[in-house]
C-alpha positions in Angstrom: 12.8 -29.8 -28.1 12.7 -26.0 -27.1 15.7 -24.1 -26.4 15.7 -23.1 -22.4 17.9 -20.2 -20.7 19.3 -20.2 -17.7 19.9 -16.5 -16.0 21.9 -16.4 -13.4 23.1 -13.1 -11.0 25.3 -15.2 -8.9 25.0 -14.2 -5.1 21.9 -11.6 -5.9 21.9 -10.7 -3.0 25.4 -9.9 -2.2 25.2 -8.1 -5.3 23.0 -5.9 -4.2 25.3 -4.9 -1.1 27.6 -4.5 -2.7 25.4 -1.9 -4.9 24.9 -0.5 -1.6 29.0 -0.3 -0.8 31.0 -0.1 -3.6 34.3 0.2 -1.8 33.7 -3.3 -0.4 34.4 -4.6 -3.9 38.0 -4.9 -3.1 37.3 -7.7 0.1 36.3 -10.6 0.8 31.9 -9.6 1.2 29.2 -12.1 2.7 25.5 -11.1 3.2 24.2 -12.4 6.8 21.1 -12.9 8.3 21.2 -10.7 10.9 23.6 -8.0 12.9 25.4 -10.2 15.1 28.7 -11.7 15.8 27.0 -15.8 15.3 24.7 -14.8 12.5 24.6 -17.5 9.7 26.6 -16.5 6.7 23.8 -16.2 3.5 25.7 -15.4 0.3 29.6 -14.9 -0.5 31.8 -13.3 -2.9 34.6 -15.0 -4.7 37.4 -13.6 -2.4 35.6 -15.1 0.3 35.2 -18.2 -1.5 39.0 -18.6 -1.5 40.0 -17.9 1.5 37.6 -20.7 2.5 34.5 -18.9 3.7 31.5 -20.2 2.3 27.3 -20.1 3.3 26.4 -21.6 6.2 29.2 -21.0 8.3 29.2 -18.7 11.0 29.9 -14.9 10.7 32.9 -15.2 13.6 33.9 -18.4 11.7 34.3 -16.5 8.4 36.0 -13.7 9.5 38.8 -15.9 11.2 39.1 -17.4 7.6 39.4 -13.9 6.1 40.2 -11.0 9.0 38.8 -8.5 6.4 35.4 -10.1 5.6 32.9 -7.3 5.3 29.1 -8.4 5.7 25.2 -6.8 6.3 22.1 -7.7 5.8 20.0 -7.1 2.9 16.3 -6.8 3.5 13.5 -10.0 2.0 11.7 -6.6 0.5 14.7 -5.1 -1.2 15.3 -8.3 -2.6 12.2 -8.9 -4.2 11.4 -5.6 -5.3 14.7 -5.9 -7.4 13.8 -9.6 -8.9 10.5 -7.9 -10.4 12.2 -5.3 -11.8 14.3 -8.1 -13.6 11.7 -10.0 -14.4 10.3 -7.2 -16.3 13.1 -6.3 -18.3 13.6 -9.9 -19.1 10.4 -10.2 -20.8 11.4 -7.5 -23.3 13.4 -10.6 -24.9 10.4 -13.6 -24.0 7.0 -13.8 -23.1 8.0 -17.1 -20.8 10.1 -15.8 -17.4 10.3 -17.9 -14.2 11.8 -16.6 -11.3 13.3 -19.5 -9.3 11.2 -19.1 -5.8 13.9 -21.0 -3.9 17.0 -18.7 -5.3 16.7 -15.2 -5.8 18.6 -14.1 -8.7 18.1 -17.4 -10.8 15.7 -17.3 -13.9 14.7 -19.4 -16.5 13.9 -17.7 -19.5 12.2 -19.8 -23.0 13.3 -19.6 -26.2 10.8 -20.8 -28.1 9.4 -18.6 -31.1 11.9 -16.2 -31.1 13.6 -17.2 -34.6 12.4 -14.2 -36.3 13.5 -12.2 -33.6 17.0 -13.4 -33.1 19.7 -14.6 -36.0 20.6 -17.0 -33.7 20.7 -18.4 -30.3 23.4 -16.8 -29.1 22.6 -13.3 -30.5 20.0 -13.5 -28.2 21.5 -14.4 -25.0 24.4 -12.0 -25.5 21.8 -9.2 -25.8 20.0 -10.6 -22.4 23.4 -10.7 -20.9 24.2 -7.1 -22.3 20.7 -5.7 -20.9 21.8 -7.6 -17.2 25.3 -5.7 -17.3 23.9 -2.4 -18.2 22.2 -1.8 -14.7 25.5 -2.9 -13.2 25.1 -6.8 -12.1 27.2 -9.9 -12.8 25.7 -12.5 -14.6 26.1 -15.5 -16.5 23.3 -16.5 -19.4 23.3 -20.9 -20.6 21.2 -21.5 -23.4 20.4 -25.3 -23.1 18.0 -27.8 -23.0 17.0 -28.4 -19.7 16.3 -26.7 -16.1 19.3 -28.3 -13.9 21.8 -28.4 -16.7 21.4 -24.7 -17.7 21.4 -23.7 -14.0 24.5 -25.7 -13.3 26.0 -24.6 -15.9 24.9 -21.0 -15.2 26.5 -21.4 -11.8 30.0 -22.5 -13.0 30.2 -20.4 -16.0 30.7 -17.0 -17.1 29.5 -14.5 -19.7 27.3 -16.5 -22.3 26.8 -20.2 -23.3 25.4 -22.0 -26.0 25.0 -25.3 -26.2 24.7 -27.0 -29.6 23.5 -31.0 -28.1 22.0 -32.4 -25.1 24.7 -34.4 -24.7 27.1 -31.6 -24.6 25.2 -29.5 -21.5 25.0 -32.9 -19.6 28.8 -33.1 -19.7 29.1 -29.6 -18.8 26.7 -29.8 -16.0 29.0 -33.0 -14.2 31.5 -31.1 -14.0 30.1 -28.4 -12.1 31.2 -28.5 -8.6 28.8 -29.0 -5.6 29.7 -25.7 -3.6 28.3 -23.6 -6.7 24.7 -25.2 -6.3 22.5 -23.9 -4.0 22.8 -26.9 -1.5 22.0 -27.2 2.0 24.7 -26.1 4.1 25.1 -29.5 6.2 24.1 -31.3 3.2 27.1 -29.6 1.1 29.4 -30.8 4.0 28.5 -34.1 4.7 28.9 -35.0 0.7 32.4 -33.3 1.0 33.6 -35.5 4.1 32.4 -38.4 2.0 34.8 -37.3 -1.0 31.0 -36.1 -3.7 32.3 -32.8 -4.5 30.9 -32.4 -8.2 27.3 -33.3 -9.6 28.6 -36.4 -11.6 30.2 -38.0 -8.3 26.6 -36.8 -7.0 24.8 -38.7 -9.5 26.8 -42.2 -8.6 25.2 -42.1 -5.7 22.0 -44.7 -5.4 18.4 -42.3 -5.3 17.3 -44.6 -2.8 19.9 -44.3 -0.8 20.0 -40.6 -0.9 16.2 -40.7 0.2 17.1 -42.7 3.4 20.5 -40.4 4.7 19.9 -37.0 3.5 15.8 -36.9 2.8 13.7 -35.7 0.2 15.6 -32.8 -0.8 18.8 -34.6 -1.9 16.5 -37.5 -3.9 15.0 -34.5 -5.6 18.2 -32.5 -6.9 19.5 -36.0 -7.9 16.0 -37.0 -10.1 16.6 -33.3 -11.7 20.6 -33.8 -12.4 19.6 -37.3 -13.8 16.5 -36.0 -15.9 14.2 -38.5 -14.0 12.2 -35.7 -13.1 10.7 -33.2 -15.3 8.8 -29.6 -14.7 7.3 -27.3 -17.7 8.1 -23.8 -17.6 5.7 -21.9 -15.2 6.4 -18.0 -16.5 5.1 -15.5 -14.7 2.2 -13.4 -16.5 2.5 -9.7 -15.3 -0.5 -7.3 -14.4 -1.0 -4.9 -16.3 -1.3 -1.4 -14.6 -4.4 0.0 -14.4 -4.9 3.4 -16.2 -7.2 5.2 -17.2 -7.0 7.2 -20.9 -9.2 10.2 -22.1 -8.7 11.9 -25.6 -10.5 15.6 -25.2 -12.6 17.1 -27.6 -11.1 20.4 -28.3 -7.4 21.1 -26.3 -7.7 22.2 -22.8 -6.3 24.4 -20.5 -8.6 24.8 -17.5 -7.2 23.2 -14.2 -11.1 23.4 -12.4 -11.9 21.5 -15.7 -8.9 19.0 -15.4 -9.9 18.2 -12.0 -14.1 17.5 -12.9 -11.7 15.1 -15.8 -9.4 12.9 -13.8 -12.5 12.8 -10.9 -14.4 10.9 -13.5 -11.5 9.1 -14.3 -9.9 7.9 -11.2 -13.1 6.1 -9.7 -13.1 3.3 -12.0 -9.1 3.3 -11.0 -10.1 2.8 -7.7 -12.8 0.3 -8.2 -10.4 -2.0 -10.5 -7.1 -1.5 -7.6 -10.2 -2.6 -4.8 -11.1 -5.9 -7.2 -7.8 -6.9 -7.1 -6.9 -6.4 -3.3 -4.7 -3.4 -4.0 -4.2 0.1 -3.0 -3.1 3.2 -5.0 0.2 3.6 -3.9 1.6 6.9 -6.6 -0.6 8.2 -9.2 1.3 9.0 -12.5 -0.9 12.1 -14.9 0.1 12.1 -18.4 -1.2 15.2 -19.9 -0.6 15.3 -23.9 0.1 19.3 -24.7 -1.0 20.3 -28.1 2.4 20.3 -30.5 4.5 19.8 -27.3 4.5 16.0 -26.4 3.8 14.6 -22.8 4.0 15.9 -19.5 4.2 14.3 -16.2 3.0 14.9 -12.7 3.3 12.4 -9.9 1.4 12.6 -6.9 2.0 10.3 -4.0 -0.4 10.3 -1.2 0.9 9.8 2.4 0.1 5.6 2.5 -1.5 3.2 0.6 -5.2 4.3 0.0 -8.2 3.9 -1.8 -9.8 7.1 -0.5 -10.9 9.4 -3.5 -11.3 12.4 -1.5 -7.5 12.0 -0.4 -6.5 11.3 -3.8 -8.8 14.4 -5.4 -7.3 16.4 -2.9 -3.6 16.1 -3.4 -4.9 16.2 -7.4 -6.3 19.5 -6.9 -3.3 20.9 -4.9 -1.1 19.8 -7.7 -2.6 21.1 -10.8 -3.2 25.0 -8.6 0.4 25.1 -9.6 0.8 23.6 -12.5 1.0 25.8 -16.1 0.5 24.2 -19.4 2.6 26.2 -21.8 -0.8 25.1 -25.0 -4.1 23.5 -24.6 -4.1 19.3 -23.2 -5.9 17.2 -25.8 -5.0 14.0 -23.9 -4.7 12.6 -20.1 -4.0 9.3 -19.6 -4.3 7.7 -16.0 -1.3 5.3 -14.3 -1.2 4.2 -11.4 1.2 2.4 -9.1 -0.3 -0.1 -6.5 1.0 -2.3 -3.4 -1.7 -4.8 -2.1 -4.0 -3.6 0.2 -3.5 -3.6 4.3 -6.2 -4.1 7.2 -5.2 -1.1 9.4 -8.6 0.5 8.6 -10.1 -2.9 10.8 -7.5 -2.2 13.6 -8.5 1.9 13.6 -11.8 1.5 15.2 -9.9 -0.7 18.4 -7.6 1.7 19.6 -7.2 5.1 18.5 -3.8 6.6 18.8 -3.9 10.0 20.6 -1.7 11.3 17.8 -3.2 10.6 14.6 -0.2 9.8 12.6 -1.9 9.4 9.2 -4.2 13.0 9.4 0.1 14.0 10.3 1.1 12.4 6.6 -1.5 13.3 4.7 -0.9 16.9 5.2 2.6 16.6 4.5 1.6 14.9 1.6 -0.7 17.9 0.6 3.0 20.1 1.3 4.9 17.9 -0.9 2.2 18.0 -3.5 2.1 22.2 -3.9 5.2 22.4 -3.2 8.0 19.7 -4.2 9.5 17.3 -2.3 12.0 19.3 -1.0 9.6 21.3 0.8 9.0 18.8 3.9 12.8 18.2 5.7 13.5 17.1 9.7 17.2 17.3 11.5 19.2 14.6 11.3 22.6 14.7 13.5 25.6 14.8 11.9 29.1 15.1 13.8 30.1 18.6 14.3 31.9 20.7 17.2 29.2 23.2 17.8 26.3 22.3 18.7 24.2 24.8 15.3 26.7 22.2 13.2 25.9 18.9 14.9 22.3 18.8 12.9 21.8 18.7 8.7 18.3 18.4 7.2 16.9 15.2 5.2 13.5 14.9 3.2 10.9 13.4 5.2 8.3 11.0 3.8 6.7 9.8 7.2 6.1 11.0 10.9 6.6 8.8 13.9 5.9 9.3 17.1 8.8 10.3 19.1 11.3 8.0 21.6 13.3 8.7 24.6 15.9 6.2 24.9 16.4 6.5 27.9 20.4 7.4 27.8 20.8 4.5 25.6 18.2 2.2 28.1 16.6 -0.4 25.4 12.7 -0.1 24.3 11.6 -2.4 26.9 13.3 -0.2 29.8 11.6 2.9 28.2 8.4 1.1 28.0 8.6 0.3 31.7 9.3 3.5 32.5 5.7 5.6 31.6 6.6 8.6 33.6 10.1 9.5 31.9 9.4 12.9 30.3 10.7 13.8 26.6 13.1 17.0 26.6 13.0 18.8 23.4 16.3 21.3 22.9 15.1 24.0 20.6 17.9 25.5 18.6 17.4 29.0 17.0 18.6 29.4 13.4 20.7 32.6 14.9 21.5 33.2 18.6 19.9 36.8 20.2 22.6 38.5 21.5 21.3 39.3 25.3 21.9 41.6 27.9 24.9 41.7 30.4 24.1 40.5 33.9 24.5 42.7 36.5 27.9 43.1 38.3 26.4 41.6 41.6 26.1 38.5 40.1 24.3 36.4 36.6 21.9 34.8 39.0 20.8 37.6 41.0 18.2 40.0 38.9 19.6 38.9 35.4 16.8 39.8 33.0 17.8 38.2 29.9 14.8 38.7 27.7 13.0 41.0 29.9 10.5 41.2 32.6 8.5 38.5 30.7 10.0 35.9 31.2 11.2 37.4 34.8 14.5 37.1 36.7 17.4 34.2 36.7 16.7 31.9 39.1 19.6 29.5 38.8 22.7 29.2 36.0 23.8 25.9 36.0 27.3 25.3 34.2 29.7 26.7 32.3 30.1 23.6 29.5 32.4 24.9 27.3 33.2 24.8 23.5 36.7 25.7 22.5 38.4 25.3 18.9 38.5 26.8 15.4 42.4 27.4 15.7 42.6 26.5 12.3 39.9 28.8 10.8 38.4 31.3 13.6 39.4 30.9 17.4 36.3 29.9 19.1 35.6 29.8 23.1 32.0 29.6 24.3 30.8 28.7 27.9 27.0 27.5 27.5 24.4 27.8 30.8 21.3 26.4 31.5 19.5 29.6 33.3 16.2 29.1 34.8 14.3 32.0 35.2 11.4 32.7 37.8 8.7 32.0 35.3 9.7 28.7 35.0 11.9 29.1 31.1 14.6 26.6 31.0 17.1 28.5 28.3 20.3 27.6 26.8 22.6 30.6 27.0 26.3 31.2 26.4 29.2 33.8 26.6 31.5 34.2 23.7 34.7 35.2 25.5 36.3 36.7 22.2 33.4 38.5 21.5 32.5 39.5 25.4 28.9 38.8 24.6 26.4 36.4 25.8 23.7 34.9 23.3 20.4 33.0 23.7 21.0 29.8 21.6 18.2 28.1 22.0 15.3 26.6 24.9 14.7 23.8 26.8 11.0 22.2 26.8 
């Protein structure tokens, strides 16, 4: 009989959250479906387990169990972007890995063939387990003999385990309590009222009987515990990415040349990503410098495309900067992929009079001559003044922008066409202005000359006070109108006894 191995990352996706916060570690931590008070409780750490707070129940439920239960949400996409990743470092140690499609973070991995690999058995599940714990994730790893008694004995134990019999894993696995399966939440409960708290009380209960009161569900998990029912290994076989390899003739240094090179290259990239419904999503150049080793240069287009023009493009804009220190004898190809969208069907049926994607593909052009760092947008952060209230963060994508409304949902704001969007421009340094005249700050005030004509109306003073600790600040902002219709955001710095144009209303 082949030797089977049961992975497990208990809670995967509480693990991940608390990836995401690591000063939850210390409470009680439950992933929920959704932001709100009744949302259904997912997945739960061990502190919540004792203090009685398990899946299924309630978010308002749990935290009366345990008043310093911490929870969020962890998205479908993060999670299964992070169970690939696994599965590919898992089949550094097997060619046969099966993700369990029902619980994320459970894999099955076979053993079979791997004698001249591995001393031993357990050689090779401690260096699974070792690989798992390296990128910072609980885990247990149950070398066995079959699919449920690995698993359960996965989810009841810790570290690695190694069973020598059949016999000995199907003790092991009775013993496992119920709560550590993944059962259904009303059927977990209504076993416990009846007094089946572990699989072997489970498994003294008649199939047939379990068809007729709980359904199919609960006569499967008991043909599985029993060994009445059976399923071969289904591992996953991985794609291959598609690349593209050319070894030069004599070494190379040209970038006009370079781009004639990967042009003849990258169609055939495109054509295999189009066979298989997918769409270039980063493309990875490999260029092998004479006596130097490889060097990399990633260029990420705005979206998903298969447009070679877009793709030659960014190419081109890449290697204008790029300086190879001796001639290229090789350049290899990769590319990353996501399958393909429709959007291009929907473009034709209503064109957006902001085209969003012409907006990201020349910030993708920015990105590609000059770093990543080079496209940024304001973010607010708190701050007293109003030049500190704003930080800057990368931006990867454009989106059209929202008025809320004073904090009115989407559905008011859609209802509302004619609400106009205010934008406050802030200057980087305030212009110190004129004085107004002693008659009066709205009578004949030019503050930036006859342009922009006289103040018709000063609305305020708002004012700023603070900075005892540092620098004693007092400023007394204005709105000031002026005749040609400027709306500008002024203020007078009382310790200064100057006024200053900080920025404009449109």
């Amino acid at each position: 009989m082949d030797r089977l191995a049961c992975a497990n990352l208990p809670a995967f996706p509480l693990q991940l959250l608390l990836k995401r916060h690591p000063e939850w570690a210390v409470y009680p931590v439950a992933v929920v479906a959704e932001d709100k008070p009744q949302a259904s409780i997912l997945w739960v750490n061990e502190k919540a387990r004792r203090a009685g707070v398990l899946s299924g129940f309630r978010y308002a439920a749990g935290s009366s169990l345990a008043p310093d239960l911490r929870a969020g949400m962890v998205p479908p996409d993060e999670i299964e972007k992070e169970v690939a990743a696994l599965t590919n470092r898992f089949l550094r140690f097997t060619p046969g890995v099966e993700p369990s499609g029902e619980e994320p973070g459970v894999f099955w991995l076979s053993g079979a063939g791997l004698n001249l690999l591995y001393p031993s058995l357990k050689k090779w599940a401690s260096a699974v387990h070792a690989d798992i714990k390296a990128h910072v994730f609980h885990a247990s790893v149950v070398v066995g003999f079959t699919r449920f008694g690995t698993y359960a004995a996965a989810k009841a134990q810790e570290g690695t385990v190694v069973f020598e019999d059949l016999s000995e894993e199907r003790a092991a696995a009775r013993e496992v309590p119920l709560d550590r399966l993944g059962l259904e939440p009303d059927l977990r409960d209504t076993l416990f009222k009846l007094g089946i708290k572990t699989v072997g009380a489970f498994l003294s209960l008649p199939a047939g009987g379990l068809y007729e009161r709980f359904g199919p569900k609960a006569y499967r998990l008991h043909g599985m515990a029993s060994g009445d029912l059976w399923a071969p290994l289904k591992p996953c076989i991985p794609e291959e990415p598609v690349r593209q390899r050319l070894v030069l003739d004599d070494p190379e240094t040209d970038a006009t040349r370079f781009l004639f090179i990967i042009k003849g290259l990258l169609h055939p990239i495109l054509a295999a990503l189009a066979a298989r419904e997918e769409a270039l999503v980063e493309l990875l150049l490999r260029f092998l410098i004479d006596r130097s080793g490889w060097r990399e240069e990633p260029i990420r287009p705005a979206a998903p495309t298969l447009d070679s023009v877009q793709v030659l493009d960014l190419v081109r804009l890449r290697m204008e900067t790029v300086k190879f220190s001796a001639g290229v004898v090789e350049i290899e190809l990769v590319v990353g992929s996501s399958p393909a969208t429709r959007d291009q069907l929907r473009f034709f049926a209503e064109r957006p009079t902001r085209d969003l994607d012409a907006a990201n593909r020349a910030l993708a052009r920015l990105r590609a001559e000059f770093g990543d760092k080079a496209v940024v947008r304001a973010k607010l952060t708190d701050g007293h003044l109003p030049e500190a209230r704003f930080t800057w963060e990368p931006l990867s994508r454009v989106a059209l922008p929202r008025n809320d409304l004073n904090g009115l949902n989407d559905l008011n704001v859609l209802n509302c066409p004619t609400a106009k969007v205010l934008v406050r421009r802030i200057l980087v340094k305030p212009i110190p202005l004129p004085s107004p005249p002693r008659h009066g700050r709205d009578d004949g005030w030019l503050l930036l000359g006859p342009k922009y004509g006289t103040v018709d109306k000063l609305s305020g003073p708002y004012i700023f006070s603070g900075g005892w600790w540092a620098r004693e600040l007092h400023r007394e902002y204005y709105f000031a109108e002026t005749r040609r219709g400027d709306l500008l955001w002024v203020y007078y710095d009382k310790p200064r006894r100057r006024w200053f144009l900080q920025g404009q209303v449109e």
